[in-house]
KETI-771796 format. One line per 4 residues: number of its first residue (from 1); for each residue y, z, x of N, C-alpha, C, O. Coordinates in Angstrom, 1 decimal, decimal comma, padded with zeros to 4 digits, always signed. Example, Ala and Ser with C-alpha at 12.3 -4.5 7.8 and 13.67 -1.06 7.14 Angstrom:
BEGIN
1 = -005,7/+007,8/+013,2/-004,5/+007,8/+012,3/-003,3/+007,8/+013,2/-003,3/+008,5/+014,2; -002,2/+007,1/+012,8/-001,1/+007,1/+013,7/+000,0/+007,9/+012,9/+001,1/+008,0/+013,4
***
This chain:
BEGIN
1 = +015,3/+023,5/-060,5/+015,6/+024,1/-059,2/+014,9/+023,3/-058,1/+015,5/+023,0/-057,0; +013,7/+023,1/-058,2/+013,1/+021,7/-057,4/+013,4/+020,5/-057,0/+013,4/+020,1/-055,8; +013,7/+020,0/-058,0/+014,8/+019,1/-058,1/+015,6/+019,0/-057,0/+015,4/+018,3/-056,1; +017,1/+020,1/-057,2/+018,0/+020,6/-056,8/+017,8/+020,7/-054,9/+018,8/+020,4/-054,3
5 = +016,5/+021,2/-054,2/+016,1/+021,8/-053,3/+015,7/+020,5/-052,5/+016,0/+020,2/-051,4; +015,1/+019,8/-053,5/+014,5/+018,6/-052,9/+015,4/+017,1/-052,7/+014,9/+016,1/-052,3; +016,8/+017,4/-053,3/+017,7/+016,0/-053,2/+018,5/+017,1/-051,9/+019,1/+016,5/-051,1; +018,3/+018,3/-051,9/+019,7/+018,7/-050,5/+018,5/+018,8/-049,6/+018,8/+019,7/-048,8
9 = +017,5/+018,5/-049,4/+016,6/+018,0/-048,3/+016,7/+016,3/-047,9/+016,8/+015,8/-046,8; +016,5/+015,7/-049,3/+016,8/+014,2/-048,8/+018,2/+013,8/-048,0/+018,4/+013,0/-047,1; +019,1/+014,5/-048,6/+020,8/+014,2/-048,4/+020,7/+014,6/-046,5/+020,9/+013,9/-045,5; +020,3/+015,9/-046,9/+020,9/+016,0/-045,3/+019,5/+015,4/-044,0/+019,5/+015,1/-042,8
13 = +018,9/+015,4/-044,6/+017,9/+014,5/-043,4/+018,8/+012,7/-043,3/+019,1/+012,1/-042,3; +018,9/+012,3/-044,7/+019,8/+011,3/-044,5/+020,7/+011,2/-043,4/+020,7/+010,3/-042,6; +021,7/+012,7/-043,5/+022,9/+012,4/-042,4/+022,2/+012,8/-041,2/+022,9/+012,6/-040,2; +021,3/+013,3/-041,0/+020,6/+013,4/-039,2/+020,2/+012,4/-038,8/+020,0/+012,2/-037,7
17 = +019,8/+011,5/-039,9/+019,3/+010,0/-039,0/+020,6/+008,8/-039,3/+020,4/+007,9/-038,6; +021,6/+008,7/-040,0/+022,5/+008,5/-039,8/+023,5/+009,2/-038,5/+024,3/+008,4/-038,1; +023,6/+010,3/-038,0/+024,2/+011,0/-036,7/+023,5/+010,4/-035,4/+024,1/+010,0/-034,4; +021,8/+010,3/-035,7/+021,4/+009,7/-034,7/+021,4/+008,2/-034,6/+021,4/+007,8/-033,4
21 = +021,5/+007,4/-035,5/+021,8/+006,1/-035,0/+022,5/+005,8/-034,7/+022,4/+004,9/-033,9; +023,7/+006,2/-035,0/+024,8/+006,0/-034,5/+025,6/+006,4/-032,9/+026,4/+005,8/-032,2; +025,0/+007,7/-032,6/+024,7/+008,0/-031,4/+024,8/+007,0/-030,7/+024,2/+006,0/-031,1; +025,8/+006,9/-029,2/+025,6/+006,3/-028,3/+026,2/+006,9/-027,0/+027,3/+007,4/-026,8
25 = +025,2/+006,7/-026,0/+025,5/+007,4/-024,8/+027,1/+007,0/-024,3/+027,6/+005,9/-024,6; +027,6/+008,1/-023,5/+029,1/+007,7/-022,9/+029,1/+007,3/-022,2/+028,2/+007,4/-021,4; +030,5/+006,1/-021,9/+030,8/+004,9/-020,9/+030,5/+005,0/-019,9/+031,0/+005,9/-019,3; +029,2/+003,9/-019,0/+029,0/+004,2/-017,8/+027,4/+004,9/-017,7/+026,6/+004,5/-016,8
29 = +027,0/+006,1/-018,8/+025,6/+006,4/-018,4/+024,8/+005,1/-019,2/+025,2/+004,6/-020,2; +023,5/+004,9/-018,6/+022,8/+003,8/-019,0/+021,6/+004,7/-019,0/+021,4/+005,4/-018,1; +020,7/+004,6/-020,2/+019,7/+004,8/-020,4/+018,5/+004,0/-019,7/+018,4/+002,8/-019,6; +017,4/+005,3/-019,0/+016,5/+004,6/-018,5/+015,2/+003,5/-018,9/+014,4/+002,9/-018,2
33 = +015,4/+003,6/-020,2/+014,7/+002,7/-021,0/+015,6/+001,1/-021,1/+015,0/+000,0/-021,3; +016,7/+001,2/-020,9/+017,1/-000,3/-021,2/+017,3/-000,8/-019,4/+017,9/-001,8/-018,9; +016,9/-000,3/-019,0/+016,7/-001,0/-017,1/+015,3/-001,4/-017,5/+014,3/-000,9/-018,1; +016,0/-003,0/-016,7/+014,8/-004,1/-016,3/+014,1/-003,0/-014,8/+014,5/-002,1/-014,0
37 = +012,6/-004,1/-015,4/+011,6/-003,4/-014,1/+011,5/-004,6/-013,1/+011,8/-005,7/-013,6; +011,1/-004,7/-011,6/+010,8/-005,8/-011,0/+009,6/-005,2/-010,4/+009,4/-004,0/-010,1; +008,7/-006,1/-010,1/+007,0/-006,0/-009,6/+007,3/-006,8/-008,4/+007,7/-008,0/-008,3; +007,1/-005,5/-007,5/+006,6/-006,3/-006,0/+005,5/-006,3/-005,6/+004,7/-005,4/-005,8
41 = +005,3/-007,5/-004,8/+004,7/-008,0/-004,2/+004,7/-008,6/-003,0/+004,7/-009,8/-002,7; +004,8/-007,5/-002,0/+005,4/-008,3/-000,6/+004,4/-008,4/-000,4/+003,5/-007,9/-001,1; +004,4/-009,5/+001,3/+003,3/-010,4/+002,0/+002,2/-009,1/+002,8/+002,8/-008,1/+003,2; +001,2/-009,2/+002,9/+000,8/-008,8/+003,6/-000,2/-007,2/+002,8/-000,6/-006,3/+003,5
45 = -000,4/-007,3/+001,5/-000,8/-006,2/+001,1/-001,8/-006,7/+000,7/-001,9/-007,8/+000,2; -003,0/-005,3/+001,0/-004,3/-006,0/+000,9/-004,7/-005,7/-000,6/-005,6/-006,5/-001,0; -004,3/-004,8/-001,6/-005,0/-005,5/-002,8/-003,7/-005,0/-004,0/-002,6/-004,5/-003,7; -004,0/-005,3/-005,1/-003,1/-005,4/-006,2/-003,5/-004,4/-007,3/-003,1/-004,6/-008,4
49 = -004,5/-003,2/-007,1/-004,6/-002,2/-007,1/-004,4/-000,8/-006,6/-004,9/-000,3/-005,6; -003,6/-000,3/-007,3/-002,9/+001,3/-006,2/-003,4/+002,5/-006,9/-003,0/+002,8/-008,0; -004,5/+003,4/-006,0/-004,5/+004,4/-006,3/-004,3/+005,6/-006,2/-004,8/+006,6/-006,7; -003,0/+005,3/-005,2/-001,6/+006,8/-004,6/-000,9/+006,6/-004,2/-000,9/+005,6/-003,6
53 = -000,1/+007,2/-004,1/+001,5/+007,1/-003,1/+001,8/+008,2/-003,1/+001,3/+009,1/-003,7; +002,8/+007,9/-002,0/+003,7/+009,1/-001,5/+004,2/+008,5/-000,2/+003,7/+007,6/+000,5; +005,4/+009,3/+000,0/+006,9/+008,7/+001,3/+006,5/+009,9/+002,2/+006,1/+011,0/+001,7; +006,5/+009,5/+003,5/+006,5/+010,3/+004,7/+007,9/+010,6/+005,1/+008,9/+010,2/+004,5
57 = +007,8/+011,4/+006,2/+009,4/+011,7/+006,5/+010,0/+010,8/+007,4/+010,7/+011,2/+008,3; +009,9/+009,1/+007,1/+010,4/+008,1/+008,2/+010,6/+007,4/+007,2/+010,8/+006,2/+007,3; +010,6/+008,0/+006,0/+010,9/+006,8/+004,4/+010,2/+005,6/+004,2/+010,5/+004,6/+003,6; +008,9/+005,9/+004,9/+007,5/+004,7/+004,5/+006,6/+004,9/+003,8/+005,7/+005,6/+004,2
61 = +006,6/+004,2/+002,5/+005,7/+004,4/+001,2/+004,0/+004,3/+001,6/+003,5/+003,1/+001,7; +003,2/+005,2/+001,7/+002,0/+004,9/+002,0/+001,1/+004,6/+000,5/+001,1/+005,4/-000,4; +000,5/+003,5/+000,5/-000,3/+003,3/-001,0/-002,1/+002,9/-000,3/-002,4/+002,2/+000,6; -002,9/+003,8/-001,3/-004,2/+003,5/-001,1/-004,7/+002,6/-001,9/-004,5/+003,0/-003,1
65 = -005,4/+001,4/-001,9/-006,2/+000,4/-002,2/-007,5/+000,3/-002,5/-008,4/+001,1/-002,3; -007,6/-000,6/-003,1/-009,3/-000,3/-002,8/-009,8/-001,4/-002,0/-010,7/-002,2/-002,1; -008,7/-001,3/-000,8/-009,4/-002,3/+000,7/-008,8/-000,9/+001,3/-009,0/-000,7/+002,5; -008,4/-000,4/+000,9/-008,2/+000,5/+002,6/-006,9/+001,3/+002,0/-006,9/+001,8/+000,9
69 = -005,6/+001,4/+003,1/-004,3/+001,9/+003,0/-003,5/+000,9/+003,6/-003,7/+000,3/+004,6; -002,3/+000,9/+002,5/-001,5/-000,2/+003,2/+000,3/+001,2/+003,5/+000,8/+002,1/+003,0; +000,6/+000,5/+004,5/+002,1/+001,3/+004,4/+003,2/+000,3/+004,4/+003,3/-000,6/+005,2; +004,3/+000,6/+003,4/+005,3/-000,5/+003,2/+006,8/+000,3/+003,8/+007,2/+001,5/+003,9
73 = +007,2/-000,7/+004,1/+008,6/-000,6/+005,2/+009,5/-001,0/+004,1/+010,7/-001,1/+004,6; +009,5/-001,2/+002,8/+010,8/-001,8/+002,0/+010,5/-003,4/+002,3/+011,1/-004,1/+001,5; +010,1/-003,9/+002,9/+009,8/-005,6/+003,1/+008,2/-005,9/+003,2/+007,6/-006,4/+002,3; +007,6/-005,4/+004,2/+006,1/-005,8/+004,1/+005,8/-004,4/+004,4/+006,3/-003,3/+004,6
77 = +004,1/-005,2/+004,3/+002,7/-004,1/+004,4/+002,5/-003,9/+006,1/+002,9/-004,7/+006,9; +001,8/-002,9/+006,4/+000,8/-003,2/+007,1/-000,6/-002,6/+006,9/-000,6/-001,4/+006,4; -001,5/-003,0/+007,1/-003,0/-002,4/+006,5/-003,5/-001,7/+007,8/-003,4/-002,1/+008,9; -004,3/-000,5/+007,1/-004,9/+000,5/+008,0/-006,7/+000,2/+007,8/-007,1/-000,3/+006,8
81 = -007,6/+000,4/+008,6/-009,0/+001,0/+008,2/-008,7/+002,4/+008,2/-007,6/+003,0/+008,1; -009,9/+002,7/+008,3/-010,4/+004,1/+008,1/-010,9/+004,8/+009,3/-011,4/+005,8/+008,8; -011,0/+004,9/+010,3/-011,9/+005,5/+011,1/-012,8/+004,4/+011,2/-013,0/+003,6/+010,3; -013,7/+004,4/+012,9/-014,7/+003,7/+013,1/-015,8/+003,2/+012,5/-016,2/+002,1/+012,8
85 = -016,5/+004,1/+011,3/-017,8/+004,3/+010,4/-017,1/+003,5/+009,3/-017,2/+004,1/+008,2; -016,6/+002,4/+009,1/-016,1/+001,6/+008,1/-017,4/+001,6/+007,0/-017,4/+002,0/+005,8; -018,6/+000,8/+007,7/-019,4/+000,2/+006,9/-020,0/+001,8/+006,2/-020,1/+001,5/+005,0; -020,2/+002,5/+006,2/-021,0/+003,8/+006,0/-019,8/+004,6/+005,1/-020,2/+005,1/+004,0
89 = -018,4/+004,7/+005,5/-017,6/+005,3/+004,6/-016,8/+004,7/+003,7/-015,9/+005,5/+003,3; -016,9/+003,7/+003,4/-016,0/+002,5/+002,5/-016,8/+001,6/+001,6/-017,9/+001,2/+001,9; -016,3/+001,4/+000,7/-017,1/+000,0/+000,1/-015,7/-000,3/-001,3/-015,1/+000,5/-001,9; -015,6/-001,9/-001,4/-015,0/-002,3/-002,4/-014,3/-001,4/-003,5/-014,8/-001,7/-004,5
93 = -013,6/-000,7/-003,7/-013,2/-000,2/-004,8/-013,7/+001,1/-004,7/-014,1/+001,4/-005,8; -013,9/+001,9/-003,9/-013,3/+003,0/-003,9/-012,3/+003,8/-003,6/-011,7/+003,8/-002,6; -012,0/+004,4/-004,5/-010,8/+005,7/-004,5/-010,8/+006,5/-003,6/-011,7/+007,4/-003,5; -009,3/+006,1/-002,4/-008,9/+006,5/-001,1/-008,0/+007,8/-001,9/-007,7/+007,3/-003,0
97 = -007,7/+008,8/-001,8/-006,9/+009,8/-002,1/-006,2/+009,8/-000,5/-006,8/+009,6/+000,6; -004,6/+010,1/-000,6/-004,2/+010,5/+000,5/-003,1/+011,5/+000,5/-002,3/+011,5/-000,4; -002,9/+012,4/+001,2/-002,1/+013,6/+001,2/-000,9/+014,1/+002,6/-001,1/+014,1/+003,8; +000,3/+014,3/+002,0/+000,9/+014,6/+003,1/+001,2/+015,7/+003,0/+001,8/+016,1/+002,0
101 = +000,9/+017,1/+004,6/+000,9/+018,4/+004,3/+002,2/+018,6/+005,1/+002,8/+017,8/+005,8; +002,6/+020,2/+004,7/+003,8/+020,3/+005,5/+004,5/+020,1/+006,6/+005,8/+020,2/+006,6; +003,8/+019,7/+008,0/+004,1/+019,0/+009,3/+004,3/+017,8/+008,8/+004,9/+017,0/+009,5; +003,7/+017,4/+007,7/+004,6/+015,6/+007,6/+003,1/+014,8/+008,2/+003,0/+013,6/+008,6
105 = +002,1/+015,8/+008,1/+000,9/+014,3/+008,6/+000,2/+013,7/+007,7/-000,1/+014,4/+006,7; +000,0/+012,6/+007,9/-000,7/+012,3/+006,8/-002,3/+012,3/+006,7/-003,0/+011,9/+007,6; -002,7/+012,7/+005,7/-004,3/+012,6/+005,7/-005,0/+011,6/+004,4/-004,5/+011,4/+003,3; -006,5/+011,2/+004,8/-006,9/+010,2/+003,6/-008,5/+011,1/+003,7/-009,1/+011,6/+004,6
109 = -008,5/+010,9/+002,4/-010,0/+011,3/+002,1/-010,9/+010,4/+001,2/-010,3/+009,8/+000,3; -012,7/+010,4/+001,2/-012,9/+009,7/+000,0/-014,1/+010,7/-000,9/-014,0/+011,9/-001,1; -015,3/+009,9/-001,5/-015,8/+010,8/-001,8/-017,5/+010,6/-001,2/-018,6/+010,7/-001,7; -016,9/+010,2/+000,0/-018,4/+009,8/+001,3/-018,2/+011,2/+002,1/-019,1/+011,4/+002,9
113 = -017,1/+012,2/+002,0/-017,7/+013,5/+002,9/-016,3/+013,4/+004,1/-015,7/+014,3/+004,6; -016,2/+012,1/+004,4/-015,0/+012,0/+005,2/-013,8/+012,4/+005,3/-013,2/+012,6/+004,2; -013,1/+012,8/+006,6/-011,6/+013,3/+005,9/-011,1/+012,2/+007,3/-012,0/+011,7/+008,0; -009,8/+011,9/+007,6/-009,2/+011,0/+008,7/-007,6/+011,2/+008,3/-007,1/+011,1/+007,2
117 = -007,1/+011,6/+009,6/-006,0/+011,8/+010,0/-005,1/+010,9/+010,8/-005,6/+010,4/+011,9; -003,7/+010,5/+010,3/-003,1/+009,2/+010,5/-002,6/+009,3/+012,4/-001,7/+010,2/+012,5; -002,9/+008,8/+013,5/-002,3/+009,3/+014,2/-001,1/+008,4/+014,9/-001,3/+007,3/+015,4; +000,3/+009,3/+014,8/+001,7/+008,5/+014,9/+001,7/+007,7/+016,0/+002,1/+006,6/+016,0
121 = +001,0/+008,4/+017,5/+001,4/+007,4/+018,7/+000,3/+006,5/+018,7/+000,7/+005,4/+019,0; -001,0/+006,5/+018,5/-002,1/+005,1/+018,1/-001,2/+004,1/+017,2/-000,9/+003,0/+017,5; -001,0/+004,9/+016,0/-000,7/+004,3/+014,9/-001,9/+003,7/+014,0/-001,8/+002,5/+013,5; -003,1/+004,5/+013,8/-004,3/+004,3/+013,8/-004,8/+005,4/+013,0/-004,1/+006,4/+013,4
125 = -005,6/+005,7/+012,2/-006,6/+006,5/+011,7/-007,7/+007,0/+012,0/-008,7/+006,3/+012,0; -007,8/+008,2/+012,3/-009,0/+008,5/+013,2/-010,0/+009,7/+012,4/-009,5/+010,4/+011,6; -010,9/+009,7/+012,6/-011,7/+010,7/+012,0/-011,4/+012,0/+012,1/-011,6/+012,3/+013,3; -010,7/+013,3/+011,2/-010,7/+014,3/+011,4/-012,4/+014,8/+011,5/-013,0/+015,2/+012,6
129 = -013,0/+014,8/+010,2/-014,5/+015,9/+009,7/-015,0/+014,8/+009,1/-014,4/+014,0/+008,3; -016,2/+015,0/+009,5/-017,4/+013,9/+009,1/-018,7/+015,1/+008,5/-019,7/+015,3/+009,1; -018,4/+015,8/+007,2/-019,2/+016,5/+006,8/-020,6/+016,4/+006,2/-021,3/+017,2/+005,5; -020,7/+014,8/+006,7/-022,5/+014,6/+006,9/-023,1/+014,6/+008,3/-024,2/+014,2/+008,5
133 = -022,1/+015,3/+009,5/-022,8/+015,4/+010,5/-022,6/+017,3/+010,4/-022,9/+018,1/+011,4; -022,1/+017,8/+009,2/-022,4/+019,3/+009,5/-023,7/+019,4/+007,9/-023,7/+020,3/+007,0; -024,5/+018,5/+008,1/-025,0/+018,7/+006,7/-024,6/+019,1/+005,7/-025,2/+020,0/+005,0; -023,6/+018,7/+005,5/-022,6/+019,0/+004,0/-022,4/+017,7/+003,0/-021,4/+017,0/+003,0
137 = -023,8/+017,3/+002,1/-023,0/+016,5/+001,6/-022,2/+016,3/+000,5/-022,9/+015,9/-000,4; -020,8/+016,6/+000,3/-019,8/+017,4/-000,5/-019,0/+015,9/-000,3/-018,8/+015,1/+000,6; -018,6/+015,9/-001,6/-017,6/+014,6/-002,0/-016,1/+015,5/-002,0/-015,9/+016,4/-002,9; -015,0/+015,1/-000,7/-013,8/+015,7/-000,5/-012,9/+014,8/-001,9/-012,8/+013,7/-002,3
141 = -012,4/+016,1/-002,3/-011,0/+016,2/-003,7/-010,3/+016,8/-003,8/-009,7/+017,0/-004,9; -010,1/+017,5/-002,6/-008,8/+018,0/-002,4/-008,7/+018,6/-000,9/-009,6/+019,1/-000,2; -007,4/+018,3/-000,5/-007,3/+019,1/+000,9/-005,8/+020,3/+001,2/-004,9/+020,3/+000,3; -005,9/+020,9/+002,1/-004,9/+021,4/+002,8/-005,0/+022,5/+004,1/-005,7/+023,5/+004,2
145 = -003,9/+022,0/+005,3/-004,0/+022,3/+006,4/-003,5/+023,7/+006,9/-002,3/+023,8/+006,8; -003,9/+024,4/+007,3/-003,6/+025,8/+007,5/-002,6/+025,8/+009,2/-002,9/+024,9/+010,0; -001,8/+026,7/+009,5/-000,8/+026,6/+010,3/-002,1/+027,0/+011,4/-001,7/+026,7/+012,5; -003,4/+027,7/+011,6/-003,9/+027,6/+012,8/-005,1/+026,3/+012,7/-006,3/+026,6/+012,9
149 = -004,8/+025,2/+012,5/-005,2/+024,1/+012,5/-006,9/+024,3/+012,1/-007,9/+024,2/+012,8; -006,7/+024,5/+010,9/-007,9/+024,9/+010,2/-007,8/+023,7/+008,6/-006,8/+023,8/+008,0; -008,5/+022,9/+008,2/-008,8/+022,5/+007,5/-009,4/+022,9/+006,3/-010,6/+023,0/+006,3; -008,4/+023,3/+004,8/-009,1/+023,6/+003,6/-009,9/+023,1/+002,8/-009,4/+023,5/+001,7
153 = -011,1/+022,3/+002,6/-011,5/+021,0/+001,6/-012,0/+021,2/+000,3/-013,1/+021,7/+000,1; -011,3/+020,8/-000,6/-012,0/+021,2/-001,9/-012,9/+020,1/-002,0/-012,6/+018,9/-001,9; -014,0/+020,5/-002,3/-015,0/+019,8/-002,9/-015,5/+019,9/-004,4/-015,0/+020,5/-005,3; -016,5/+019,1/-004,4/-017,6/+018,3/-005,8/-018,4/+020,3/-005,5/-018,8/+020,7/-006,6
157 = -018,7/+021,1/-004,6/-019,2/+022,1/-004,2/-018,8/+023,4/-004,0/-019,7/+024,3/-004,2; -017,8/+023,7/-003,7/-017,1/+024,7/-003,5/-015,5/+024,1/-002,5/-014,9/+023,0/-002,5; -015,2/+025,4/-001,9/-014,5/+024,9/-000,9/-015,0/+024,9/+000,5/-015,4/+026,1/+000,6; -015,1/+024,3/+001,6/-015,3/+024,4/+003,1/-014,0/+024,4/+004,2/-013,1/+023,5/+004,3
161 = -014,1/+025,3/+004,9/-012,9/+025,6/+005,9/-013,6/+025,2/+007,2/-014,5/+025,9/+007,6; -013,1/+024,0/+007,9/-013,4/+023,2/+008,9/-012,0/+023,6/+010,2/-010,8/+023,3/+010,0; -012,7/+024,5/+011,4/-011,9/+024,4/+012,4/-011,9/+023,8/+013,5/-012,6/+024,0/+014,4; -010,2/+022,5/+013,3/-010,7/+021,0/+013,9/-010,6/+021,5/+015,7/-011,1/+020,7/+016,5
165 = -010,0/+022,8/+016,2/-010,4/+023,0/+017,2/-011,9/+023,1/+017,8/-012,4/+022,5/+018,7; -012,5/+024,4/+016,9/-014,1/+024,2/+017,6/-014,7/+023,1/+017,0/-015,9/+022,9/+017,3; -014,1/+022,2/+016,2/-015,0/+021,3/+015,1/-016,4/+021,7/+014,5/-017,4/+021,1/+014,6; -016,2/+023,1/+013,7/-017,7/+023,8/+013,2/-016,9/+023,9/+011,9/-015,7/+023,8/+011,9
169 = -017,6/+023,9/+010,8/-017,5/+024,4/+009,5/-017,6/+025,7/+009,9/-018,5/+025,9/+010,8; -016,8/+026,8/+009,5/-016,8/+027,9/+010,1/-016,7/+028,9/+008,0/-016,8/+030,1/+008,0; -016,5/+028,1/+006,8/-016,6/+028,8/+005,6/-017,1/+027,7/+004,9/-016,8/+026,6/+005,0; -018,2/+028,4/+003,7/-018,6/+027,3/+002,2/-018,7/+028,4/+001,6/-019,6/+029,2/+001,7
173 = -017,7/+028,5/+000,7/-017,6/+029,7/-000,4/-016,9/+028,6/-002,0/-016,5/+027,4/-002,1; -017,1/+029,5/-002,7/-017,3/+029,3/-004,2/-017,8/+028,3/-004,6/-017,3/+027,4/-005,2; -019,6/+028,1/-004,0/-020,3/+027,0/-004,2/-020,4/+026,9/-005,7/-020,2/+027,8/-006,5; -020,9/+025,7/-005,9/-021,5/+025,4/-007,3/-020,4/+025,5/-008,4/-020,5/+025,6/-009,6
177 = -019,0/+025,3/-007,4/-017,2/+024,7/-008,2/-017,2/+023,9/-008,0/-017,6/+023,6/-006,9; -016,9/+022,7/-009,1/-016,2/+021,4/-008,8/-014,3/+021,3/-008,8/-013,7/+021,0/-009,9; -013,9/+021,6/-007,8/-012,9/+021,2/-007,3/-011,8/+020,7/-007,3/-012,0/+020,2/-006,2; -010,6/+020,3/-007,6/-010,2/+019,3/-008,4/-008,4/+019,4/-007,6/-007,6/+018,5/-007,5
181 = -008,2/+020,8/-007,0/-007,1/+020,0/-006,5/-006,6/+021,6/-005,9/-007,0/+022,7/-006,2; -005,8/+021,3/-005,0/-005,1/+022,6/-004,1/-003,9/+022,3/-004,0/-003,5/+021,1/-003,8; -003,0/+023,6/-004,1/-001,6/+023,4/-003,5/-001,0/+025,0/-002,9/-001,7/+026,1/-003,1; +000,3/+024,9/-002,3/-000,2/+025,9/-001,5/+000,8/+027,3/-002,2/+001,8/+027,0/-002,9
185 = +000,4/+028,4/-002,1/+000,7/+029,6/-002,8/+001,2/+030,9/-002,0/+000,8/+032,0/-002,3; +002,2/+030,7/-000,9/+002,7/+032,0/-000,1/+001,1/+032,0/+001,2/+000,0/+031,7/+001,3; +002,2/+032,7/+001,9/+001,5/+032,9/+003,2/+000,3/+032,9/+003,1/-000,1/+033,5/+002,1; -000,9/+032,1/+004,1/-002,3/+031,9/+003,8/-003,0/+031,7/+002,6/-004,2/+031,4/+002,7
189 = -002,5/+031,8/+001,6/-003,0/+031,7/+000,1/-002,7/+029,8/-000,3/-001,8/+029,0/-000,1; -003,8/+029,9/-000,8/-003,8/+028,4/-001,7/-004,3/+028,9/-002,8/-005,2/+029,7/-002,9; -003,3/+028,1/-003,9/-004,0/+027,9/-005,6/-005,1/+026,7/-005,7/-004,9/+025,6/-005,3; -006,1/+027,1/-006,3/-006,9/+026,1/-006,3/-006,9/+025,7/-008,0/-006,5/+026,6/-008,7
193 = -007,4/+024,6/-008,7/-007,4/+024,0/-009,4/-008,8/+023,6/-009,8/-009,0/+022,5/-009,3; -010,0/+024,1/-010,6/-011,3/+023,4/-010,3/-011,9/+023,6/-012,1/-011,4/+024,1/-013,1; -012,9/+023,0/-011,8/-013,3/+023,1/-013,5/-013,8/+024,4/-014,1/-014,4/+024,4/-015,2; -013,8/+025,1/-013,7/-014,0/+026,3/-014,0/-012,7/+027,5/-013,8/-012,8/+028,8/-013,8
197 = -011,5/+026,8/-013,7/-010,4/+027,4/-014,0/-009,3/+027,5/-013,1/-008,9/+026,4/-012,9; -008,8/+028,4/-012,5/-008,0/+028,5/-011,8/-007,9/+029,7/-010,6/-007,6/+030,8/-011,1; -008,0/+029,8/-009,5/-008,0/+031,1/-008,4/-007,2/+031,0/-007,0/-006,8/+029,9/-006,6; -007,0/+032,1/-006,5/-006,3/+031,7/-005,3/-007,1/+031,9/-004,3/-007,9/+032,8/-004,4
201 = -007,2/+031,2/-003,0/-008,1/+031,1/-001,7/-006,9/+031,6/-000,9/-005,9/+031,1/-000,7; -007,2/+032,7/-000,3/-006,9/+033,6/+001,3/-007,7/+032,7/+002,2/-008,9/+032,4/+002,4; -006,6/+032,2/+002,7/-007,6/+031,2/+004,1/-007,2/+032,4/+005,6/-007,5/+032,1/+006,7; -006,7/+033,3/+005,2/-007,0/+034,3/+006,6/-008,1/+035,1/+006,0/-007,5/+036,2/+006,3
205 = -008,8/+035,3/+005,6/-009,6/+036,5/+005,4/-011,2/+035,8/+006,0/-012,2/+036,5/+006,0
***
């Protein structure tokens, strides 16, 4: 009976890998595995290291470096600094994170405390929150922008709510969280992401 049990196990596994080899997709779809890849390298990009992307709403790939931010047009680069405090918020090979929130702006953060916002008619990066001038020193890893121009930051610390009108840290709640990532969850609510699990932040309350 073993026997018996164990050859109508061989047989028919036989014909499922016989069904599957022979398998072949219908005329015209091409499998994404047999497309060649091409590596670019247009002129003008400052390093050969990328640690993000993402497309704005003008269809320009923004990529962070570890020289800075470069933005590509489909042909070349052009490179960004960071805000004025280069020497104090940058150094070789650090990881730029950058984010684009629902108005389509773009923001870059590192883990010097800095946050900087891209601005369209400069065409320039400028300092949003410099949270070693509110004595915060909190390494930013996550962000998101509230419709009354309130700043959410996830931190190495908790989270801090910076309002860029009065420019005051105006919240530091769920200290002693390390942080890890936000996105957004119905009216005023954000889901947060941190090592200690998962919760949602009311940014009106």
């Amino acid at each position: 009976m073993q026997k018996i049990k164990f050859s109508f196990l061989a047989i028919f596994l036989s014909c499922i890998s016989l069904l599957l080899s022979s398998y072949q997709l219908p005329e015209g779809v091409v499998s994404v595995f047999d497309q060649p890849y091409n590596q670019i390298t247009p002129p003008g990009v400052s390093s050969q290291t990328s640690y993000w992307l993402l497309s704005d709403k003008h269809g320009f790939i923004w990529v962070s470096t570890r020289n800075g931010i470069d933005r590509y047009d489909g042909l070349n680069y052009r490179h960004y600094k960071l805000g004025t405090e280069q020497m104090r918020t940058m150094h070789s090979g650090m990881s730029i994170t950058i984010y684009c929130d629902e108005q389509g702006d773009i923001w870059a953060f590192t883990e010097r405390g800095v946050v900087y916002c891209y601005d369209e008619r400069k065409d320039v990066f400028i300092t949003a929150v410099d949270l070693y001038k509110h004595q915060k020193y909190n390494s930013v890893q996550a962000l998101f922008t509230t419709d009354d121009d309130e700043l959410v930051l996830g931190t190495n610390d908790g989270i801090i709510c910076y309002d860029m009108k009065s420019e005051k840290v105006v919240a530091h709640v769920a200290n002693g969280t390390d942080i890890r990532c936000m996105t957004f969850y119905g009216k005023g609510k954000v889901m947060v992401g941190a090592d200690k699990g998962m919760f949602v932040f009311d940014t009106e309350k």
